[in-house]
N, C-alpha and C positions, 0 to 999 in steps of 0.2 A: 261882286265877285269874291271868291275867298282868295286870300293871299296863300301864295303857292314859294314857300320859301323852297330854292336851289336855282333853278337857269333866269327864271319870270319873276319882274319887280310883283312885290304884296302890295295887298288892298284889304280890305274888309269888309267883309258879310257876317251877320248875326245867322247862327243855326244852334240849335237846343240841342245839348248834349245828347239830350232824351229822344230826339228825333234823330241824333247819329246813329243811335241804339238800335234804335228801331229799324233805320234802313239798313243797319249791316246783320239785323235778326238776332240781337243781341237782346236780354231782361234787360229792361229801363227800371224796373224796380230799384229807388237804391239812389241811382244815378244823380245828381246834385242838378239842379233846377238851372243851370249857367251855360251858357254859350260861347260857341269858341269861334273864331275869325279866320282862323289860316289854316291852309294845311301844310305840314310839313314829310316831308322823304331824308332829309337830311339833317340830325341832330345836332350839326354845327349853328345852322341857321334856323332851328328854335327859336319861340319868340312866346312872350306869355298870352297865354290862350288859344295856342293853336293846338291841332291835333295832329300827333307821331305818328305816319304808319311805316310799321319796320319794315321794311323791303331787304330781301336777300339777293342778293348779286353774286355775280363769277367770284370777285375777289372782296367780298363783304357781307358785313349780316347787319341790318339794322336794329335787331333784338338787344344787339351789345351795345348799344350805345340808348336807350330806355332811361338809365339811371340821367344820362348824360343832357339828354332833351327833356326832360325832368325840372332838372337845376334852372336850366335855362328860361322855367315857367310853361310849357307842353301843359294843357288841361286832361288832355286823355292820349291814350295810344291806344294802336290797333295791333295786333299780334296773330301767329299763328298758334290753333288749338296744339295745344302739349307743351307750349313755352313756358316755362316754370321761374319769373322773375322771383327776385326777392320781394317783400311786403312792399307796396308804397300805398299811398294814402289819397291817390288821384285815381280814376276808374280805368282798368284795361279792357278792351275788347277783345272776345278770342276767333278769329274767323278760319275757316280751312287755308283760305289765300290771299292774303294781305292784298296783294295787286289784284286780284278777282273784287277781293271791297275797296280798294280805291274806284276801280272802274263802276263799283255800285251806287258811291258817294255820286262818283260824274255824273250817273244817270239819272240820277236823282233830280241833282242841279239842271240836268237836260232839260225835263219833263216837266219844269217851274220856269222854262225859262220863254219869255217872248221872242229873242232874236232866230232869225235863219239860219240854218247852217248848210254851209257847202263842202262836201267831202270831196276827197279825189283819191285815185287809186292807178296804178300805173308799174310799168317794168319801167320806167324812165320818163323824166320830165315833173315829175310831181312836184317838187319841189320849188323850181322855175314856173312852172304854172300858177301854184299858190302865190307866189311872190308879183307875177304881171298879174293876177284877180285881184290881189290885196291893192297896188295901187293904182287899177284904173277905179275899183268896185268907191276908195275910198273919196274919189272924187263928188260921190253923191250920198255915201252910206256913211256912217259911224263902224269900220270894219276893222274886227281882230283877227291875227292870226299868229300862230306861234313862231315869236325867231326865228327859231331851227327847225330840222325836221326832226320835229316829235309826234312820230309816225307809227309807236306800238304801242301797246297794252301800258305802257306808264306816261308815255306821251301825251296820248291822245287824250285819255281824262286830266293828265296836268293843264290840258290847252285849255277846254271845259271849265276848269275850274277855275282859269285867271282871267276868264273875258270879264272886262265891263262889263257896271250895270247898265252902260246906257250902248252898248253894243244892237247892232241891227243886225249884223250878218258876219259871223263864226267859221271860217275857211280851216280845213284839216284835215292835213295829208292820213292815207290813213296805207301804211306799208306790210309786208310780209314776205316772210321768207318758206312758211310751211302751211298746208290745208287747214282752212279755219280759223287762220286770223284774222282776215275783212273783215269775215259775218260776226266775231264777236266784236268788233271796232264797232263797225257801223250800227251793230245793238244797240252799245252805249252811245252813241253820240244823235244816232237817229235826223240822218241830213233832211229836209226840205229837197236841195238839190244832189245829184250826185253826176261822180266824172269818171269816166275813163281813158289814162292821158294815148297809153299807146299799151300793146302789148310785144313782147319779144323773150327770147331763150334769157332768163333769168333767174336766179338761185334755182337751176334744176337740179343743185343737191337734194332741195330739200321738196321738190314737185316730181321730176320724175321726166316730163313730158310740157312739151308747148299747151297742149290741150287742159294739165292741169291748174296752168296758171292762166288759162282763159278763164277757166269756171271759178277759180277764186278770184280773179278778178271782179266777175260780173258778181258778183256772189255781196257785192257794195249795195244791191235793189233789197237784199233781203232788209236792211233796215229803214229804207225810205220810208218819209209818214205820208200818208194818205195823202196824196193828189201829186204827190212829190214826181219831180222830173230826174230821168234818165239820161244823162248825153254820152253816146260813146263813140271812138275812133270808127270813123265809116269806112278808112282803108282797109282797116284789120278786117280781113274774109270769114277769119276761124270766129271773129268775136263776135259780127254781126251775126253769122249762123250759131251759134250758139244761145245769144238774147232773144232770136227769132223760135228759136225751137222750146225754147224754155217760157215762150209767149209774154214776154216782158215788153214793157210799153218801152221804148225808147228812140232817141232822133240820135242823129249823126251828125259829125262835124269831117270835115275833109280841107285839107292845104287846095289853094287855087290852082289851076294849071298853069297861070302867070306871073307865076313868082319870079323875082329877079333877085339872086344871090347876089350883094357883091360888099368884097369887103368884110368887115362888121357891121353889117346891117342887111336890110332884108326891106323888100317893096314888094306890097302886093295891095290890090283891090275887095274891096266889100262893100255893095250895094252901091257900085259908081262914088266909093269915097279913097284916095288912095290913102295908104296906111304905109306908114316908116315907121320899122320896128328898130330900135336900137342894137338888136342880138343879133350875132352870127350864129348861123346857122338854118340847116333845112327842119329840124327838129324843133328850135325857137319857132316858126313860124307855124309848125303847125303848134305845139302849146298855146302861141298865141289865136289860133284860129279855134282851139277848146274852151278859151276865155270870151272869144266875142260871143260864141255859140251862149254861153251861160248871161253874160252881159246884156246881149238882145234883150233875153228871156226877161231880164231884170228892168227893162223900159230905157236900157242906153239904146242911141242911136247911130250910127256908122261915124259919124261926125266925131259924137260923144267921145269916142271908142277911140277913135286916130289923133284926138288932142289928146287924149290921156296917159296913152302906150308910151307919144313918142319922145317923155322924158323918164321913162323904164332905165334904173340904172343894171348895172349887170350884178350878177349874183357870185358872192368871191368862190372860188374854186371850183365852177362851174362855166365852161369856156369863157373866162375871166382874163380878161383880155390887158398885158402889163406891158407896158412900155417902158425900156431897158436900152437910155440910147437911142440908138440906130435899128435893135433886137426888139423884137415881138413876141412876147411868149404869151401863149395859150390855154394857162392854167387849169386845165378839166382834172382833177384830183380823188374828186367826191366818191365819183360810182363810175363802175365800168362795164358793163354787161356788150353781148357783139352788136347790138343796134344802136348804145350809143358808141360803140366806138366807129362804127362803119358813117355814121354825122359825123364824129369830131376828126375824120381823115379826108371828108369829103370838104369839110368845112376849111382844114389846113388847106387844103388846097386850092382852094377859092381863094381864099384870104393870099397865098401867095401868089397867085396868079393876078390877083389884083392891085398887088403892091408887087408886084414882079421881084420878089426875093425868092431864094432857095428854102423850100420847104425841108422843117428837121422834126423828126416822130420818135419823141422818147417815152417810149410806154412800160406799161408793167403789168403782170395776171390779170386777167378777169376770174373773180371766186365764184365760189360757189355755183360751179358748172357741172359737176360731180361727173360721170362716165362720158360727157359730151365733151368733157373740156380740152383732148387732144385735138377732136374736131373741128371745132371752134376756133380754135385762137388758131390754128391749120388754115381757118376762111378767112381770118384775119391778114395771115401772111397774104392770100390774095388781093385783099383790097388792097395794101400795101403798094401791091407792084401795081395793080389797078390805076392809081391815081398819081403814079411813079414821081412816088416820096425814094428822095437821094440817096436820104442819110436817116436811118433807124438806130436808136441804142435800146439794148432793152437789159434785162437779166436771165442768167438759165433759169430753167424751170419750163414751165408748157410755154413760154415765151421763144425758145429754142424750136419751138415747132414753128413756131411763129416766123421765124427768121428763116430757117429754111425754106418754108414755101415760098417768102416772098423774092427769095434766094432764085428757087428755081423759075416760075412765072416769071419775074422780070427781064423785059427784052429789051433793057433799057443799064446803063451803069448805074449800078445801086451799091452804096454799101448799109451792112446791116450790123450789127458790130456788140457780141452778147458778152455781157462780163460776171462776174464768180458773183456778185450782189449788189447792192442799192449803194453803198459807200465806195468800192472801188467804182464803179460807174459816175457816181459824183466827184470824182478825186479826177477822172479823167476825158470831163466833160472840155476844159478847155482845149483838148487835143482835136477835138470834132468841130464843135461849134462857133460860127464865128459871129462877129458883131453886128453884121448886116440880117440873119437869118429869122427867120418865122417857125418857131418852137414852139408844139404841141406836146405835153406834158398830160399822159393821161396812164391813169390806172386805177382798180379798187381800192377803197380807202380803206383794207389792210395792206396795200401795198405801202402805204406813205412813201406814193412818192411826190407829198410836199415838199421833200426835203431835196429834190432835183429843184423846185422853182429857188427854192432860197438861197442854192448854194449859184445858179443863173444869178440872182440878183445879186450876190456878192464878186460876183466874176464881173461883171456887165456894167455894174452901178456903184460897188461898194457900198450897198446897204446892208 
């Protein structure tokens, strides 16, 4: 593998400068006969013989710091055409798009490489999904898959580029928030298998419509390699008509009709094998029902499959399940779109109906809704009263809409309780909340509202 200095420990792979050259269509004329081992993104964590690529960012330019990963021993860097460093004495590349030749580098490494690779693509669940494939799959495989979700155009080749050499099977997420990012993800990485976890109303700032993040979803086949399989959500109506009309080979996976929610955890059957999933939620078990789907495919057996799952530990900020005392909090932090939130309300309430405590829903925005988002978080207030949660705290903002609807639908004593921001709301959380209750903490992770579970854990725990 090549070492991948920033998120992912380094390794080392031999590659010829000259054959960097060449894959990013750069003159090898010149070029010094030597090979470099790592790649680097971040010029703190240079190393000698790796190769710089500058990447620019919202609040950075990796061009400025050239001299910097230089010092540190860098063999080459990669830049964009018109960058005008001072002399150095080491060779630069000039490429239109530094992360367009990152992701050229990964494809490169793809295309030399023997292991399998399994992509997934999803409005929600991908993440959690990756994580139950990675360790039931590693039960029988040699399986990598990246920490975090590094799910875009600099993720997804960093993931690429840090697998083991002795890797069998390469799992990675592959995300988007606008048309045309799958199909170049899934270019460069080029899956064996591919997945799709669920589909639902998600960044439709940047789609428009349900219908266009169906097509960019399915849009994961265009880079399958030959003979490669398809698995998509069988519930989803718009998605299987879609893969159908576009005549794409693909199977289905579906949750059982015999699931039994309760608590955190989850019971259901496959193939006369009963399966205990460790996860709360209706959403956990279908991910997990996308995983045996690929699993089967890979020669587990239902047996296989339900020794493996059922020491799946939970995933942090991800119905993240924290014991506080007496108090249960529900940590969903990460992502919020309305299909997961309409799980993580349905899930509180399971969970307290199972522990027979008072159900408490402190939520925050769902982004990138763009013209839907009065409506939506509008349907949200419905479910709200729906599964008649007591006690809501939330913030103004489309949240206000929020509180109102559930305001009005409830036929039930509710209070819903909206404050000026994220810190008076934490300042006045002990006023609400008590030490017995079952606390669901969810919103987009611009909303941080982590900083509701911490300040729960310093209330509750003194941590």
């Amino acid at each position: 593998m090549f070492a991948v200095f920033g998120e992912l420990s380094p390794t080392v792979i031999q590659i010829e400068i000259k054959k960097l050259a060449e894959i990013l269509n750069n003159e090898a004329a010149g070029v010094p006969n030597s090979n470099i081992s790592a790649v680097c993104i971040d010029s703190r964590k240079a190393s000698p013989g790796c190769v710089f690529f500058a990447i620019q960012g919202e609040n950075y330019d990796g061009h400025n710091f050239i001299t910097q990963a230089f010092e540190k021993g860098a063999a080459c860097a990669v830049c964009r055409v018109g960058f005008s460093p001072r002399s150095f004495d080491k060779p630069i590349f000039y490429v239109n798009n530094t992360v367009e030749a990152l992701g050229r580098l990964a494809s490169y490494i793809r295309q030399h490489s023997k292991y399998k690779i399994i992509a997934l693509t999803g409005s929600a669940g991908k993440t959690t999904t990756k994580n139950i494939l990675s360790h039931v799959l590693k039960s029988k495989f040699k399986c990598f898959s990246s920490p975090k979700s590094f799910n875009n155009n600099i993720g997804v080749p960093l993931t690429v580029l840090d697998a083991p050499d002795d890797t069998e099977i390469l799992i990675s997420e592959l995300g988007s928030n606008h048309p045309g990012e799958i199909e170049q993800l899934t270019q460069i990485i080029q899956p064996d298998i591919a997945l799709i976890t669920t589909v639902c109303p998600a960044h439709l700032e940047g789609f428009g419509s349900i219908e266009a993040i169906v097509k960019e979803k399915a849009s994961i086949s265009t880079g399958l390699r030959q003979g490669g399989k398809l698995y998509i959500n069988g519930t989803i109506e718009k998605l299987v008509s879609h893969c159908g009309s576009q005549k794409l080979k693909f199977e289905t996976f579906e949750t059982p009709s015999d699931v039994k929610l309760a608590g955190h955890q989850s019971a259901f059957v496959i193939d006369n094998v009963k399966v205990i999933l460790p996860l709360a939620g209706r959403a956990n078990v279908e991910n997990a029902m996308a995983c045996w789907r690929v699993c089967k495919s890979l020669g587990f057996s239902a047996a296989d499959f339900a020794d493996s799952i059922a020491s799946m530990k939970q995933v942090d900020m991800r119905m993240e399940c924290i014991k506080l005392g007496s108090a249960t909090v529900l940590a969903d932090c990460y992502n919020a779109n309305p299909g997961s939130m309409a799980n993580a309300i349905e899930t509180l309430y399971l969970v307290s109906q199972h522990e027979n405590k008072r159900p408490v829903f402190i939520f925050g925005r769902m982004g990138e809704l763009g013209k839907h988002s009065e409506t939506l978080h509008s349907e949200l207030g419905e479910k709200i009263a729906k599964y008649k949660i007591p006690l809501s705290l939330t913030i103004k903002g489309d949240c206000s809409i929020t509180a109102q609807t559930a305001y009005k639908k409830a036929d039930y004593a509710i209070s819903v309780n909206v404050f000026e921001n994220l810190s008076e709301l934490c300042d006045n959380l002990y006023k609400f909340v008590k030490p017995d209750d079952i606390i669901l903490v969810k919103a987009s992770r611009s909303e941080r509202f982590e900083a509701v579970v911490e300040k729960l854990k310093k209330d509750f725990s003194g941590q």
